[in-house]
C-alpha positions as CSV (number, residue, x, y, z in Angstrom):
1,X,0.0,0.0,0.0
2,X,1.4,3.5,-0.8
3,X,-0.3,7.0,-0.3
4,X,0.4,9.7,-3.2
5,X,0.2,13.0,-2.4
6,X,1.3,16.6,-1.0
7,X,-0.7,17.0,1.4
8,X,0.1,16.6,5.0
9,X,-3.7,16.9,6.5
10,X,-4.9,14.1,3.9
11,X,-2.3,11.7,5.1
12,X,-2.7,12.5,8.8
13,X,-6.9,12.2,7.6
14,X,-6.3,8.9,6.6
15,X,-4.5,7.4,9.3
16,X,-7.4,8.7,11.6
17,X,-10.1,7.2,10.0
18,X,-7.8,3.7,10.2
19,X,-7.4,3.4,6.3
20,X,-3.4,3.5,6.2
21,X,-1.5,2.5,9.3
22,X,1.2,4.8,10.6
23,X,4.1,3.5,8.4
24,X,2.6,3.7,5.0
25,X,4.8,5.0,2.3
26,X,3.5,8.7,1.5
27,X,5.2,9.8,-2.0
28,X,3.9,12.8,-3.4
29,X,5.2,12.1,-7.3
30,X,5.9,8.9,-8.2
31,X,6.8,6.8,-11.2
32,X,4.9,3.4,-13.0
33,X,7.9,0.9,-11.4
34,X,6.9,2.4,-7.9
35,X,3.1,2.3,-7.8
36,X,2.4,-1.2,-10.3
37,X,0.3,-3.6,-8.2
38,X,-0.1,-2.1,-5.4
39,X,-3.0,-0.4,-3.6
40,X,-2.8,3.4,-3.8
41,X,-4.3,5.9,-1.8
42,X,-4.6,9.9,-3.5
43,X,-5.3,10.8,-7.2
44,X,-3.4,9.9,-10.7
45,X,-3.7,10.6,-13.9
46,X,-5.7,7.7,-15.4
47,X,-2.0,6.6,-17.3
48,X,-0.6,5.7,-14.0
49,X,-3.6,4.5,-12.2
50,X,-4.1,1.8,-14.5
51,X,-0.5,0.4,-13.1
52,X,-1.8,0.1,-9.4
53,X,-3.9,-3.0,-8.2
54,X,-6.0,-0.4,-6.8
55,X,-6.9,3.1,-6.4
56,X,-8.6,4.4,-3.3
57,X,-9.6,8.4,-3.0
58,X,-11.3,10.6,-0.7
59,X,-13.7,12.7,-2.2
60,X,-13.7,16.2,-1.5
61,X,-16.8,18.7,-1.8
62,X,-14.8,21.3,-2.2
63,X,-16.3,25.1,-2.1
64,X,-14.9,27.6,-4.4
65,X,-13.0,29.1,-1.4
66,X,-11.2,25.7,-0.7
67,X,-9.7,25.3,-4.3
68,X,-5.9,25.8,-4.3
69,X,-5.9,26.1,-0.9
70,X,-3.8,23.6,1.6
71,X,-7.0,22.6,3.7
72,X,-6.3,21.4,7.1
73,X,-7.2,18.3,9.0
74,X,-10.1,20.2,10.8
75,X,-11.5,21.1,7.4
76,X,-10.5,17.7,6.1
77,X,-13.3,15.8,8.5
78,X,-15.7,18.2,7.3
79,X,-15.8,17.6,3.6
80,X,-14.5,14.7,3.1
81,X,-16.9,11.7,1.6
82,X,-16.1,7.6,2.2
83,X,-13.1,6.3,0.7
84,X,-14.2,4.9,-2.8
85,X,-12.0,2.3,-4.6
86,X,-11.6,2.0,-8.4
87,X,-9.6,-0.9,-10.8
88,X,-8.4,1.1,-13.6
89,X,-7.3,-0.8,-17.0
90,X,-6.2,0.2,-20.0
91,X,-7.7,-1.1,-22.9
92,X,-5.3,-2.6,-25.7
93,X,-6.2,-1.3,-29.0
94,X,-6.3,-3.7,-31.7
């Protein structure tokens, strides 16, 4: 299991609710070697997702005021959804 991202009150977020235990790997860029086949916690461009076994994110209802902001744990608990977990493939072309 890895976490991807930048932000310090999402990883400290996650470990509160139970989802990640306190000595998950937190990357906040990573490459297709690092994340392929394993479960993933944060966002990705759909060309790396589809390398993880999984991909778990927290959805945010963000308010205009909240965008490009670094949101804090407190405000964290308040807009944050259930974790939601996705499989993401590519599809060969022919």
């Amino acid at each position: 299991m890895i976490v991807v991202t930048r932000h310090p009150a999402l990883v400290a977020y996650l470990r509160e609710i139970g989802a990640v235990g306190p000595d998950v790997e937190v990357l906040s860029h990573v490459t297709p070697e690092q994340i392929r086949g394993r479960h993933m916690f944060g966002v990705l461009p759909l060309s790396l997702a589809c390398e993880c076994a999984s991909v778990t994110e927290v959805p945010l209802s963000l308010t205009p005021e909240d965008r490009g902001q670094e949101l804090s744990l407190e405000r964290l608990r308040e807009i944050a959804g259930a974790p939601r977990t996705f499989v993401v493939r590519e599809v060969p072309r022919d």
